[in-house]
DRENVOVO-53392 format. One record per atom (N, C-alpha, C): residue number from 1; atom name; x, y, z. Coordinates in pm, 1 decimal, padded with zeros to 6 digits. Layout:
N
<NUM; CA; <X; Y; Z>>;
...
***
This chain:
172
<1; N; <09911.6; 04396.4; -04449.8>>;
<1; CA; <09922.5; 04400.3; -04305.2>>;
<1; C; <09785.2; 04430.7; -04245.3>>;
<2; N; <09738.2; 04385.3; -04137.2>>;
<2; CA; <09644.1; 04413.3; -04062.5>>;
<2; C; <09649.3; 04543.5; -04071.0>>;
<3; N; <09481.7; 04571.4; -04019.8>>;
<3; CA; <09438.8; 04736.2; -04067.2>>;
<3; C; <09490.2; 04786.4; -03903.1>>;
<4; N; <09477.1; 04766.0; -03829.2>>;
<4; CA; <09492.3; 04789.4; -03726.3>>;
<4; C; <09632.9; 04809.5; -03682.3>>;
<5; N; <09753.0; 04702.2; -03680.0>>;
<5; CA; <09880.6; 04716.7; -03674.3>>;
<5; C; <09898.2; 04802.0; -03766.6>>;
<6; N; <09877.1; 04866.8; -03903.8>>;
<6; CA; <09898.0; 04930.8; -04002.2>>;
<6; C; <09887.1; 05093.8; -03942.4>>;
<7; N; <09763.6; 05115.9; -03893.7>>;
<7; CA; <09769.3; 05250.0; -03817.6>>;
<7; C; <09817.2; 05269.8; -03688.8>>;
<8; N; <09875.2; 05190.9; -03632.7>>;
<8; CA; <09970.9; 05162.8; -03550.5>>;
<8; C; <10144.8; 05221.9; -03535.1>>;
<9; N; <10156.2; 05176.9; -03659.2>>;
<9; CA; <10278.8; 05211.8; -03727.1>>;
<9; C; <10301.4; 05340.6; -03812.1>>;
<10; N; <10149.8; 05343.9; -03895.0>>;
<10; CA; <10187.3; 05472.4; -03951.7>>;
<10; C; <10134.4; 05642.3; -03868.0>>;
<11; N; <10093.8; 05584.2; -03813.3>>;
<11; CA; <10052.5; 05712.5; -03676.6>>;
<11; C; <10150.3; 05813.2; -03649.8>>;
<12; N; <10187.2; 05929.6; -03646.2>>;
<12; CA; <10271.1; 06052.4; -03570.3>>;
<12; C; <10195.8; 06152.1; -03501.4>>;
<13; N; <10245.1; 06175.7; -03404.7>>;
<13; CA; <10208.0; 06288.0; -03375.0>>;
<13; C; <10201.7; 06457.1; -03485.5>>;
<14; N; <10128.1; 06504.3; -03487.4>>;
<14; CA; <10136.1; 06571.2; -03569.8>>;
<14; C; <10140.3; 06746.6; -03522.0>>;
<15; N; <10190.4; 06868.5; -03561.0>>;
<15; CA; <10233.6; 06964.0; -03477.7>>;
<15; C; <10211.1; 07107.9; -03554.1>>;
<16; N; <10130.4; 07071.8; -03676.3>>;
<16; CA; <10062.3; 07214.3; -03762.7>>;
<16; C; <09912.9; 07185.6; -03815.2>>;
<17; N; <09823.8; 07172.3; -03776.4>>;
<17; CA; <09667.2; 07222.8; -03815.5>>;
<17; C; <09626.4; 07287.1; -03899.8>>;
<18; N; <09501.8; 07241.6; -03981.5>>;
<18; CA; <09433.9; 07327.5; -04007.2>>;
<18; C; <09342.2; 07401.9; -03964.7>>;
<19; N; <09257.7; 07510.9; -03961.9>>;
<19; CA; <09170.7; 07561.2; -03890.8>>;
<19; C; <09072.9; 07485.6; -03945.7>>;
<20; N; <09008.8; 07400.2; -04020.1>>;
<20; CA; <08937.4; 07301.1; -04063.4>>;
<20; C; <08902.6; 07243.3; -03946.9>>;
<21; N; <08718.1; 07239.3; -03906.9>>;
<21; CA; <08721.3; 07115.7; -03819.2>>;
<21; C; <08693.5; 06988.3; -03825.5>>;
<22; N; <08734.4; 06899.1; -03733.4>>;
<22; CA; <08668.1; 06757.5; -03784.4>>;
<22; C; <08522.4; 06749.8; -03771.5>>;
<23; N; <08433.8; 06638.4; -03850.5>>;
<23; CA; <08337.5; 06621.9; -03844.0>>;
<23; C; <08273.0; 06601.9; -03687.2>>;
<24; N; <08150.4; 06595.9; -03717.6>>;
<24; CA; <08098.4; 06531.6; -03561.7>>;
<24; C; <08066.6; 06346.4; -03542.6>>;
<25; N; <08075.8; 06337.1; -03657.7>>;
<25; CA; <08087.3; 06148.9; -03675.3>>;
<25; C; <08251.6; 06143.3; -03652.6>>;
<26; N; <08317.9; 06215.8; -03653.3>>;
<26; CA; <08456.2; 06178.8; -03647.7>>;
<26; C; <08478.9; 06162.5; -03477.6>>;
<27; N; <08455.0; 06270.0; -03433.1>>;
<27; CA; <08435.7; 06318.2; -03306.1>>;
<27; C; <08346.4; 06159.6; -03208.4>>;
<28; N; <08272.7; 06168.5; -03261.0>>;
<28; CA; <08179.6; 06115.5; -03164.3>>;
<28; C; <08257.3; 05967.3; -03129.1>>;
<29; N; <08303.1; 05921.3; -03321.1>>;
<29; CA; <08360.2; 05796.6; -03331.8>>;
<29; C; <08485.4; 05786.5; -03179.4>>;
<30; N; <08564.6; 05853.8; -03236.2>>;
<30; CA; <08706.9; 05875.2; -03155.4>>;
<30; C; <08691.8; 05910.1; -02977.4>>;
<31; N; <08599.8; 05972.9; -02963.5>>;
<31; CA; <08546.2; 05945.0; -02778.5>>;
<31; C; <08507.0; 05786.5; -02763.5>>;
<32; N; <08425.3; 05791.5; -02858.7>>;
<32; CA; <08376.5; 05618.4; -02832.2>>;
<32; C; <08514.7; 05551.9; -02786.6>>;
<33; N; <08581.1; 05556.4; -02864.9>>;
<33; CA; <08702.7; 05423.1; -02876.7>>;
<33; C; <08744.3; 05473.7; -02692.5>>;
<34; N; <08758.6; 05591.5; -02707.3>>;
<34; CA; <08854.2; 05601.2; -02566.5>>;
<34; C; <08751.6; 05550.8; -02437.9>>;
<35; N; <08659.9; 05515.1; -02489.1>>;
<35; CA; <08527.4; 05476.6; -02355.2>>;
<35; C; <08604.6; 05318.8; -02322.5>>;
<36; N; <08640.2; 05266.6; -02443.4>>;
<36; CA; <08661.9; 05137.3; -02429.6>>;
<36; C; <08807.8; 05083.7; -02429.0>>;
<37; N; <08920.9; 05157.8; -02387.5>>;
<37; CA; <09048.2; 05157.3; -02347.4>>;
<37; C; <09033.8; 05082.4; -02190.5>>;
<38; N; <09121.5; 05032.8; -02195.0>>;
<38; CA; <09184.1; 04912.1; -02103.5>>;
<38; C; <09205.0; 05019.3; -01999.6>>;
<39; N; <09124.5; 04972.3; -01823.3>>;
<39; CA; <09118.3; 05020.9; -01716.0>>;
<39; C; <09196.7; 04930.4; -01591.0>>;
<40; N; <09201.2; 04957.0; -01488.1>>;
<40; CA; <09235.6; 04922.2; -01383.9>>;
<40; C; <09113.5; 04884.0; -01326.0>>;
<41; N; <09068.5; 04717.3; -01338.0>>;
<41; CA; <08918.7; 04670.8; -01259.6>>;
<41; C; <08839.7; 04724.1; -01306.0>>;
<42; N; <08830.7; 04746.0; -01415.8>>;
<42; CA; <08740.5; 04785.8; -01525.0>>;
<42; C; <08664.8; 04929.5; -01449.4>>;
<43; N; <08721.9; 05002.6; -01341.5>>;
<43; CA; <08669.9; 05087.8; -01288.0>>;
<43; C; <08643.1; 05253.8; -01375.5>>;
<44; N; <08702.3; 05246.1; -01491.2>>;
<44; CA; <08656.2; 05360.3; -01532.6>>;
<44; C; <08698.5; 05467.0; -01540.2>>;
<45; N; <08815.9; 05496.4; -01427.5>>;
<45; CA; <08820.0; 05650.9; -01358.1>>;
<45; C; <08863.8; 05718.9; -01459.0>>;
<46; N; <08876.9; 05686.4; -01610.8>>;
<46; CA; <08878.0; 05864.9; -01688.5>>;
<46; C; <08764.4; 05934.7; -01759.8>>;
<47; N; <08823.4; 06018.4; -01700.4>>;
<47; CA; <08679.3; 06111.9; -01789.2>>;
<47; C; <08727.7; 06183.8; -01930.3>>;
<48; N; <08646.2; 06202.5; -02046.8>>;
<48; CA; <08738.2; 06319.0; -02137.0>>;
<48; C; <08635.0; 06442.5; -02142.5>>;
<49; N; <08697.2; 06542.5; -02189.0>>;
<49; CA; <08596.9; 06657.4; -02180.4>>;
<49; C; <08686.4; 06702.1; -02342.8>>;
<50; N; <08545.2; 06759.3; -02424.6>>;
<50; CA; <08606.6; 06733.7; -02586.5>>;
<50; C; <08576.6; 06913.6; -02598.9>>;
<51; N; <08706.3; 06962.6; -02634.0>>;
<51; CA; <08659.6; 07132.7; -02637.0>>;
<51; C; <08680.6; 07137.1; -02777.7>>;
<52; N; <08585.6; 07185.4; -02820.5>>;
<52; CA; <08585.4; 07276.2; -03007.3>>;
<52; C; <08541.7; 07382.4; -02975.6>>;
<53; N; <08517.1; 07471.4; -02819.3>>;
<53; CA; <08541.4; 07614.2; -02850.5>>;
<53; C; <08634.0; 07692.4; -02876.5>>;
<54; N; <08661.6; 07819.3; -02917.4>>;
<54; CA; <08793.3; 07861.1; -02972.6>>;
<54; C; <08835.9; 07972.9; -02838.4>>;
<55; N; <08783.3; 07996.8; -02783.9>>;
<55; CA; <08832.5; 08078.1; -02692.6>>;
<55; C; <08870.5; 07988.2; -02526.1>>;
<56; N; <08769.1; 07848.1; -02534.9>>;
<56; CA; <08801.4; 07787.2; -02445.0>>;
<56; C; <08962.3; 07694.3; -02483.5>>;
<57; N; <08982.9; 07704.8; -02609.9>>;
<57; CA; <09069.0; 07612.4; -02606.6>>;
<57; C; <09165.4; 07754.6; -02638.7>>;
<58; N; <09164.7; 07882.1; -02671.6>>;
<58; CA; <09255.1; 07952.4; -02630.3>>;
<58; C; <09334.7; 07991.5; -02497.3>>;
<59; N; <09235.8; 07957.3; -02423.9>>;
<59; CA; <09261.5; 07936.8; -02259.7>>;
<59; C; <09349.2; 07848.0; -02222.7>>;
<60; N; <09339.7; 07744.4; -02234.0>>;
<60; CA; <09420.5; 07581.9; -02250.9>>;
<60; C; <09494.8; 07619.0; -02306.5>>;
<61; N; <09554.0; 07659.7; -02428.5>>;
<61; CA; <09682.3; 07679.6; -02459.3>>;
<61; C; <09763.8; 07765.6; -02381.1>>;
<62; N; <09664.3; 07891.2; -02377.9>>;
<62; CA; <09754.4; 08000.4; -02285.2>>;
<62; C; <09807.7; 07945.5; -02134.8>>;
<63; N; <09701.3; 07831.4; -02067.8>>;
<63; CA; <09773.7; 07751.8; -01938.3>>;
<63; C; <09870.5; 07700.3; -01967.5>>;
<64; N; <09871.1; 07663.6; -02090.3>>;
<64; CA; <09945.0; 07521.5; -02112.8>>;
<64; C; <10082.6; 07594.4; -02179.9>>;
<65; N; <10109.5; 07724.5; -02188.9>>;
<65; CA; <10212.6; 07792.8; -02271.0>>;
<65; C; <10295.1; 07856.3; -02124.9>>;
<66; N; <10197.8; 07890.9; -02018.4>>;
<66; CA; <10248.6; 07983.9; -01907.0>>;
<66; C; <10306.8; 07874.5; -01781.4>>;
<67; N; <10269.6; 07750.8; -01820.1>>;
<67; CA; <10327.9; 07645.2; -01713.8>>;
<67; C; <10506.2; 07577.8; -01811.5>>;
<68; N; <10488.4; 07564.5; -01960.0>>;
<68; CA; <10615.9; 07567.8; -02001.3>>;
<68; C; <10686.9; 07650.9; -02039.5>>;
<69; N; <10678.8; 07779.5; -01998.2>>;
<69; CA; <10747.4; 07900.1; -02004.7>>;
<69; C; <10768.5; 07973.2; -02154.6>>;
<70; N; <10695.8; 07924.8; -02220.5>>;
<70; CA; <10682.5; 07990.1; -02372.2>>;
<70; C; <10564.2; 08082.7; -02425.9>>;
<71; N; <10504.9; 08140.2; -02538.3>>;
<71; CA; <10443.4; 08249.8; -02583.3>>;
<71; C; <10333.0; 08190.5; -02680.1>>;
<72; N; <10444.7; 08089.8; -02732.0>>;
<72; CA; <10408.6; 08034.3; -02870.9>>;
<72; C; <10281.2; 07956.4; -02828.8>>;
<73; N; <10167.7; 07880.7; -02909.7>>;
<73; CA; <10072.1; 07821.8; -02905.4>>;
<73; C; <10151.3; 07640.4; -02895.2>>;
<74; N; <10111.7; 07641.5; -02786.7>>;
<74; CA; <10166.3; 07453.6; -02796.4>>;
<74; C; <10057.1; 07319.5; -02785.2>>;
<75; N; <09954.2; 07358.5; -02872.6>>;
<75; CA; <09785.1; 07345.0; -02905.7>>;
<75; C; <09831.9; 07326.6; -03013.6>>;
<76; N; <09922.0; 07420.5; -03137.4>>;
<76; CA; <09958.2; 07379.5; -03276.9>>;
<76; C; <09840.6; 07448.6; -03371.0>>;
<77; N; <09737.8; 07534.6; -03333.4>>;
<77; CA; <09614.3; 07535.5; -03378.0>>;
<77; C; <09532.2; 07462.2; -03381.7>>;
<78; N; <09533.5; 07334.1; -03304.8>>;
<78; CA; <09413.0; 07210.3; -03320.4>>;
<78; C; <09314.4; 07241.6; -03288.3>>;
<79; N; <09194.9; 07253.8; -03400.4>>;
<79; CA; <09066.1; 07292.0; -03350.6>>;
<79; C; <08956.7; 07229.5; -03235.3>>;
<80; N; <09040.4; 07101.0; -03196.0>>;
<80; CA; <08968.6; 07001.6; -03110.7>>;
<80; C; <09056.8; 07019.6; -03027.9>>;
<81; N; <09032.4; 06983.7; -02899.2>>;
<81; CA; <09066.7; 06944.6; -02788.0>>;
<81; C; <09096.8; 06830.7; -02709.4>>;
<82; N; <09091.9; 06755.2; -02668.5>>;
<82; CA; <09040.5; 06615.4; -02551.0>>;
<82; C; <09090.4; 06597.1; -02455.2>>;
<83; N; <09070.2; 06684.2; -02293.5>>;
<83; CA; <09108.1; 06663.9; -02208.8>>;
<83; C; <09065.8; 06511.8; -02152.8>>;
<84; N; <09203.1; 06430.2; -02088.3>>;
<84; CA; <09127.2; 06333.7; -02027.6>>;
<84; C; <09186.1; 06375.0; -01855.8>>;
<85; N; <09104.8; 06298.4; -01822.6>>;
<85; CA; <09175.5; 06358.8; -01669.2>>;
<85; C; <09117.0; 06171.6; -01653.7>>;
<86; N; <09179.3; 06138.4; -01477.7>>;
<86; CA; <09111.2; 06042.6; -01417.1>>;
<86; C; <09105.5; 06025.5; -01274.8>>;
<87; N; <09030.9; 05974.2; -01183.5>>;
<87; CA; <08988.5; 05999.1; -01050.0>>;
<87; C; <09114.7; 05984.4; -01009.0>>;
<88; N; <09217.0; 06065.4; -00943.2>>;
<88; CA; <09292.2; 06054.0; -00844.8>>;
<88; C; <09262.6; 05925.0; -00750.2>>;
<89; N; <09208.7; 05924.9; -00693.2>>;
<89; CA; <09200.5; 05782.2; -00576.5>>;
<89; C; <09231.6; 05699.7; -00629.7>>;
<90; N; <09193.9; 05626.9; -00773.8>>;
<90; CA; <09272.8; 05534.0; -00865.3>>;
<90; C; <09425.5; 05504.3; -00872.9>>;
<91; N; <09464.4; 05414.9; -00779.1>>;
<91; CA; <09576.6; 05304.0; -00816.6>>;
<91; C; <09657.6; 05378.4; -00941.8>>;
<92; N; <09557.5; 05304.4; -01001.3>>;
<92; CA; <09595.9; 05329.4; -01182.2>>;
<92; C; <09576.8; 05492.0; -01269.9>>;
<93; N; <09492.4; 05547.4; -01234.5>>;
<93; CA; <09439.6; 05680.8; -01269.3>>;
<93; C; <09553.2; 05703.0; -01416.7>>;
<94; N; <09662.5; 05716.8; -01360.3>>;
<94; CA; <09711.6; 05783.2; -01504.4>>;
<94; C; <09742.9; 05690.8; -01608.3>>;
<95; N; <09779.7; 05554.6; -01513.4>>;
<95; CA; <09786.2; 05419.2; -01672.2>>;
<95; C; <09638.0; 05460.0; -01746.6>>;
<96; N; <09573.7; 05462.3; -01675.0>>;
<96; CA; <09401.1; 05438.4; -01723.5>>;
<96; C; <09414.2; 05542.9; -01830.0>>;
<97; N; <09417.7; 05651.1; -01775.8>>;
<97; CA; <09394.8; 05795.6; -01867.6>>;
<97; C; <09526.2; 05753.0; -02001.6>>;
<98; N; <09638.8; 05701.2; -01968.2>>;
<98; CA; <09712.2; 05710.4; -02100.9>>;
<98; C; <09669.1; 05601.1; -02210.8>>;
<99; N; <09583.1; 05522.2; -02168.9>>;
<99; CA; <09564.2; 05428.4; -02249.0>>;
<99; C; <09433.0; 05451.1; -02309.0>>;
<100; N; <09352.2; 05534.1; -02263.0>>;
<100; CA; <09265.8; 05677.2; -02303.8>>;
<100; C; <09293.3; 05746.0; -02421.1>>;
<101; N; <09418.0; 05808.6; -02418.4>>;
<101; CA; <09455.8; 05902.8; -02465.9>>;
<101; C; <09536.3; 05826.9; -02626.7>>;
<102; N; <09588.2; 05692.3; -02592.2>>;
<102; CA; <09671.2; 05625.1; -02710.5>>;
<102; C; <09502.3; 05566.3; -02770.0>>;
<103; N; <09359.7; 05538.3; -02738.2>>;
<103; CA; <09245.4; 05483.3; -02811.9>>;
<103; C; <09250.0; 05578.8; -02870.5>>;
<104; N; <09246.5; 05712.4; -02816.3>>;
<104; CA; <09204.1; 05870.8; -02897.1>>;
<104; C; <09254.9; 05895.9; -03033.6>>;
<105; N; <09414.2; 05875.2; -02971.5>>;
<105; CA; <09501.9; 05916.6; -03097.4>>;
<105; C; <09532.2; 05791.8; -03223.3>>;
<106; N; <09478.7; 05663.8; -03219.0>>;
<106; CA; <09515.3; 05559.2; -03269.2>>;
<106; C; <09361.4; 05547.9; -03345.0>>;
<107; N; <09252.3; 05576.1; -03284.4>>;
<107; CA; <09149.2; 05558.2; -03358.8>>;
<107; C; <09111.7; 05669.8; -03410.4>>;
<108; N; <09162.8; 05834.5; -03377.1>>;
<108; CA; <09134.6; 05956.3; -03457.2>>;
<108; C; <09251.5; 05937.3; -03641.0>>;
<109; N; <09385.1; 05845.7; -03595.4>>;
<109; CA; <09442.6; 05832.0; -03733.6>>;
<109; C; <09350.6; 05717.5; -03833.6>>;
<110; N; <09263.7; 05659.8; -03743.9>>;
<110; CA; <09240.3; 05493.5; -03857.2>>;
<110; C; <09043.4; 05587.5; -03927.3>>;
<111; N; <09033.3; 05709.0; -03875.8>>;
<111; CA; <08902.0; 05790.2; -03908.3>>;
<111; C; <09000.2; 05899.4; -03974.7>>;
<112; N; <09124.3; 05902.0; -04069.2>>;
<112; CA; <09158.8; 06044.3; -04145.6>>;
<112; C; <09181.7; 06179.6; -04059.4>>;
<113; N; <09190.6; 06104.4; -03929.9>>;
<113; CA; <09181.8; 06269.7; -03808.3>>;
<113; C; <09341.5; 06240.9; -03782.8>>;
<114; N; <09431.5; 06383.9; -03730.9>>;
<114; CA; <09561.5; 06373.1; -03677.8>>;
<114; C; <09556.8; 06395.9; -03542.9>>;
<115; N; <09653.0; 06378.5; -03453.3>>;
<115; CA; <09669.4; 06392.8; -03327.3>>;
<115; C; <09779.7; 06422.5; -03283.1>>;
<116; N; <09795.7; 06501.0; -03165.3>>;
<116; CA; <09939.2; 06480.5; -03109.8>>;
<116; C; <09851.3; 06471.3; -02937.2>>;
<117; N; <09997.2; 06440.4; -02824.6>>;
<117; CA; <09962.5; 06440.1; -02694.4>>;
<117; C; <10034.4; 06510.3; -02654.3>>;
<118; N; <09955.6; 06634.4; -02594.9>>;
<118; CA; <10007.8; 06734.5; -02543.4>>;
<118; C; <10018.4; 06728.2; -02359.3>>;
<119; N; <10121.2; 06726.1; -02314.1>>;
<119; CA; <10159.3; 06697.5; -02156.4>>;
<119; C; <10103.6; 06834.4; -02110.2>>;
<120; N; <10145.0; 06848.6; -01926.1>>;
<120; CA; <10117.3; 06942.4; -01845.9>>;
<120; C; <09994.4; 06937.0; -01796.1>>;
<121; N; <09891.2; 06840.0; -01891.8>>;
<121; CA; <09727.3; 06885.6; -01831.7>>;
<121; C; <09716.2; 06870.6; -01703.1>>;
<122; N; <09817.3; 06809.1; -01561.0>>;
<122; CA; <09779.8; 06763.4; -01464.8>>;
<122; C; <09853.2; 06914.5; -01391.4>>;
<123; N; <09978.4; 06943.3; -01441.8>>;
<123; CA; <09960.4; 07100.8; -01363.2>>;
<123; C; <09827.5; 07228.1; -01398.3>>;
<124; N; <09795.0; 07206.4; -01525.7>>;
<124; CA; <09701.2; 07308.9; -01593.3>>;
<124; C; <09583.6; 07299.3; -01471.1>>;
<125; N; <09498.2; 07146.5; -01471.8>>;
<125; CA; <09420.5; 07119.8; -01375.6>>;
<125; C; <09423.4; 07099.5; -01237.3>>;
<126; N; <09544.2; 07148.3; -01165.7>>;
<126; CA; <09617.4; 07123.0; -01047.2>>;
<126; C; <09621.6; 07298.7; -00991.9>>;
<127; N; <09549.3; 07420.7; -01110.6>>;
<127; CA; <09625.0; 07524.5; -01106.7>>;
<127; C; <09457.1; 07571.6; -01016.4>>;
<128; N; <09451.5; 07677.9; -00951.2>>;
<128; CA; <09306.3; 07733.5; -00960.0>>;
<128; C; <09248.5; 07754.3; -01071.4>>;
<129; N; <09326.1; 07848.0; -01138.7>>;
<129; CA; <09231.5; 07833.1; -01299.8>>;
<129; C; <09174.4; 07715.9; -01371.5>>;
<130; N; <09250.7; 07608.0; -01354.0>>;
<130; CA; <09211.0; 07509.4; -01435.5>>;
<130; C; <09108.0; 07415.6; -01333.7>>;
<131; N; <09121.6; 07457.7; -01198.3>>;
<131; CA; <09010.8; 07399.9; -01115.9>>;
<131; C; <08858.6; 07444.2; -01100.5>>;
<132; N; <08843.7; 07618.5; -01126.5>>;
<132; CA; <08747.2; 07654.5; -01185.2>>;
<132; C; <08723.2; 07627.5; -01340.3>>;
<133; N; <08829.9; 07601.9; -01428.1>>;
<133; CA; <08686.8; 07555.6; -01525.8>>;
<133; C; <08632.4; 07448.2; -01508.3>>;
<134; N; <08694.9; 07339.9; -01471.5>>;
<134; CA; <08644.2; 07194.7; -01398.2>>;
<134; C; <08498.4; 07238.8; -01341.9>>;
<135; N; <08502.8; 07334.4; -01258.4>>;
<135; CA; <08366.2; 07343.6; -01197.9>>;
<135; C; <08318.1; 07400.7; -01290.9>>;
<136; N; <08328.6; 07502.7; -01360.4>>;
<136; CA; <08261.8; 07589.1; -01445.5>>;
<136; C; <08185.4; 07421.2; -01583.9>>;
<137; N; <08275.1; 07365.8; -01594.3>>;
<137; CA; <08187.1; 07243.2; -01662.7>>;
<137; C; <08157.7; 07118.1; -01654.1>>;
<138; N; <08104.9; 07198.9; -01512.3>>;
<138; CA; <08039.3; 07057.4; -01415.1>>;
<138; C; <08101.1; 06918.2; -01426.1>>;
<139; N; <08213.7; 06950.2; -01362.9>>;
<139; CA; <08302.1; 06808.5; -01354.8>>;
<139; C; <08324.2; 06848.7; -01177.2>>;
<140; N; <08263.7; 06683.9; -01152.5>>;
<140; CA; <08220.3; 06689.0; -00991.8>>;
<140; C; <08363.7; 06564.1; -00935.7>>;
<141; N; <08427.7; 06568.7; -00849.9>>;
<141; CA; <08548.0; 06488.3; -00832.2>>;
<141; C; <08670.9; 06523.0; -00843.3>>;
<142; N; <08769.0; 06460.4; -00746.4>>;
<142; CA; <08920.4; 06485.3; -00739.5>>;
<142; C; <08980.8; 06385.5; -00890.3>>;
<143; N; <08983.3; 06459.7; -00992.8>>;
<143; CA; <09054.5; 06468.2; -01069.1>>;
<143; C; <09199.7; 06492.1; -01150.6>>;
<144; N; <09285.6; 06394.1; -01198.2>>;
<144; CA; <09418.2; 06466.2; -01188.5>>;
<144; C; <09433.4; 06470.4; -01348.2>>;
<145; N; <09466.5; 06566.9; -01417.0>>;
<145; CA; <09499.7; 06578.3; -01543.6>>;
<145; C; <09605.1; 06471.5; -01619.8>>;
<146; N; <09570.9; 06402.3; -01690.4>>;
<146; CA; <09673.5; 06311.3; -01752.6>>;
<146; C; <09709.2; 06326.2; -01901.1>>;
<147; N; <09581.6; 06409.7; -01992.0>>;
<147; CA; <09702.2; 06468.8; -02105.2>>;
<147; C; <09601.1; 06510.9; -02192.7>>;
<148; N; <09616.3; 06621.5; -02264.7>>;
<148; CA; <09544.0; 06701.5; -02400.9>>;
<148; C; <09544.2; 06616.0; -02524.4>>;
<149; N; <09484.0; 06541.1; -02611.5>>;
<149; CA; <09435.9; 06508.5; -02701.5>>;
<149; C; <09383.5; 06601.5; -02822.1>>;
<150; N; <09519.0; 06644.5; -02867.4>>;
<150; CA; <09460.7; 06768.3; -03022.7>>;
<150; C; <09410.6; 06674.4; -03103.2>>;
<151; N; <09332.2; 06709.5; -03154.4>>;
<151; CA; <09287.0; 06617.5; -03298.3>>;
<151; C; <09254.7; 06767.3; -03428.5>>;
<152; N; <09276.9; 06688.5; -03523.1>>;
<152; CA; <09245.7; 06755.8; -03631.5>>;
<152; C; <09323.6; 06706.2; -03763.9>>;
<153; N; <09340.6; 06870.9; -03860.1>>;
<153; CA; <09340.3; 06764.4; -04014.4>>;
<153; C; <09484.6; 06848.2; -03997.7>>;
<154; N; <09606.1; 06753.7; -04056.7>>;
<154; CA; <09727.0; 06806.7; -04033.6>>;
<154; C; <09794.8; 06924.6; -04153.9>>;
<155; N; <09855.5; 07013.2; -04153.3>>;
<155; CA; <09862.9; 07122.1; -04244.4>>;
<155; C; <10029.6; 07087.7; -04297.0>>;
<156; N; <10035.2; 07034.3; -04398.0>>;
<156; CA; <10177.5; 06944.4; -04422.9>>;
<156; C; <10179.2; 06795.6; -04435.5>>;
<157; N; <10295.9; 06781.7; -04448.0>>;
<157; CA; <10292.9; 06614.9; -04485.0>>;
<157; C; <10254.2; 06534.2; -04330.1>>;
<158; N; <10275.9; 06450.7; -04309.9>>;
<158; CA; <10293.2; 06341.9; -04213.1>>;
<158; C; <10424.4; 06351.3; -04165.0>>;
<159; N; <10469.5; 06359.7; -04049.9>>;
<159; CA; <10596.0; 06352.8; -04001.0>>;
<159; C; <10654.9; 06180.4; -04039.4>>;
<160; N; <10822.4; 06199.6; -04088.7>>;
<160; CA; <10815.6; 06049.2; -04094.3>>;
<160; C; <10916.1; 06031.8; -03962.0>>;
<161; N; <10895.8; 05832.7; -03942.1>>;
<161; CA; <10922.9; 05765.4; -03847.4>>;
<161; C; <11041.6; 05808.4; -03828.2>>;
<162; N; <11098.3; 05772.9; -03700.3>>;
<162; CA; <11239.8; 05750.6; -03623.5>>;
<162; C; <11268.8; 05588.4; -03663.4>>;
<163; N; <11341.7; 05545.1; -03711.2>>;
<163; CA; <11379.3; 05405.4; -03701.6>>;
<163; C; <11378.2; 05372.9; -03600.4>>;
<164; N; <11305.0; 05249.5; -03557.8>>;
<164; CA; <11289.5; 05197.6; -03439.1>>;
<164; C; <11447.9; 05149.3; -03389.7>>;
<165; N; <11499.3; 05181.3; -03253.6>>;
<165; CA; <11609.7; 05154.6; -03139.1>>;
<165; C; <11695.2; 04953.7; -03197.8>>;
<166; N; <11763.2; 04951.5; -03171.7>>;
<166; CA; <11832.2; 04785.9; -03183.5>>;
<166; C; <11729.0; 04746.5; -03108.8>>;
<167; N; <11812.0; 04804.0; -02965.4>>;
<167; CA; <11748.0; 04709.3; -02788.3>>;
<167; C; <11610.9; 04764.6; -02746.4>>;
<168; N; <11485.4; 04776.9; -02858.0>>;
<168; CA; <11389.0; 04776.1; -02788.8>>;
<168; C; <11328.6; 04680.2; -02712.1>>;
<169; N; <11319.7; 04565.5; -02822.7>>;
<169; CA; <11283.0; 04412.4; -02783.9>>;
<169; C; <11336.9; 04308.7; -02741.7>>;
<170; N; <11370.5; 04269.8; -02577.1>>;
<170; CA; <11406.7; 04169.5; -02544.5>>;
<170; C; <11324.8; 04024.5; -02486.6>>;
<171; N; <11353.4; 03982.6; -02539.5>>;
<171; CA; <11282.2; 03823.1; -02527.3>>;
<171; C; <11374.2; 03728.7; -02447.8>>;
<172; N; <11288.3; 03647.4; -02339.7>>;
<172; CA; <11340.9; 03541.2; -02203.2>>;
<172; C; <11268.1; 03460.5; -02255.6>>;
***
């Protein structure tokens, strides 16, 4: 099978980490891809911001734990981060950013990296807190959060598939 449909299919989200981080060729690779995800008028509007600090991305979890009403870490331990956000004024802004976020996670599995997509980033960045760190790292623009990008090396097997639905595919 094509290499491409192949990591396509075998891709999961993944939901236990190691504290292991990924490389910086891994890293660098996997932003690349999301530069070149399919836009609205080729305009651009997402940005990603890639956190491998541990206290900044303790922060992010703790937003991201106190907006779904839980304690627990819902980060999973992923030593990476990848906020994408995209210009609000954009039409498209959040198609843009999710198709962002599926280059991230589709080209971090075909580089040996795991991923999951973690929701809420648009209340996290909607919050004051999450609007000062925006400023705090010089991100200039009305921005709306469209989703967390964990990456890392997964601690366990691979989750396996759901059998795909009868009525996914209909054809006219």
């Amino acid at each position: 099978m094509n290499e491409v449909l192949n990591c396509l299919k075998e891709r999961r989200s993944v939901k236990k980490y190691k504290k292991q981080q990924i490389t910086e060729e891994q890293l660098s690779q996997i932003l690349e891809a999301g530069t070149w995800a399919p836009n609205g008028m080729g305009a651009q509007s997402p940005i990603m911001i890639a956190v491998q600090d541990a206290d900044t991305i303790a922060q992010l979890s703790r937003m991201n734990a106190e907006i779904l009403g839980v304690s627990s870490d819902p980060f999973y331990g992923a030593p990476t981060v990848v906020v994408v956000l995209a210009d609000r004024s954009r039409g498209t802004c959040v198609e843009d950013g999710s198709l962002v976020m599926g280059n991230l996670m589709n080209a971090a599995f075909s580089l040996g990296v795991d991923s999951c997509w973690i929701h809420r980033a648009r209340e996290v960045f909607d919050s004051p807190e999450g609007k000062a760190l925006l400023e705090k790292w010089g991100v200039k623009g009305d921005y709306v959060g469209v989703g967390h990008c964990l990456l890392g090396y997964r601690d366990g097997a691979l989750p396996t598939p759901k059998p795909r639905k009868a009525d996914y595919i209909y054809r006219v």
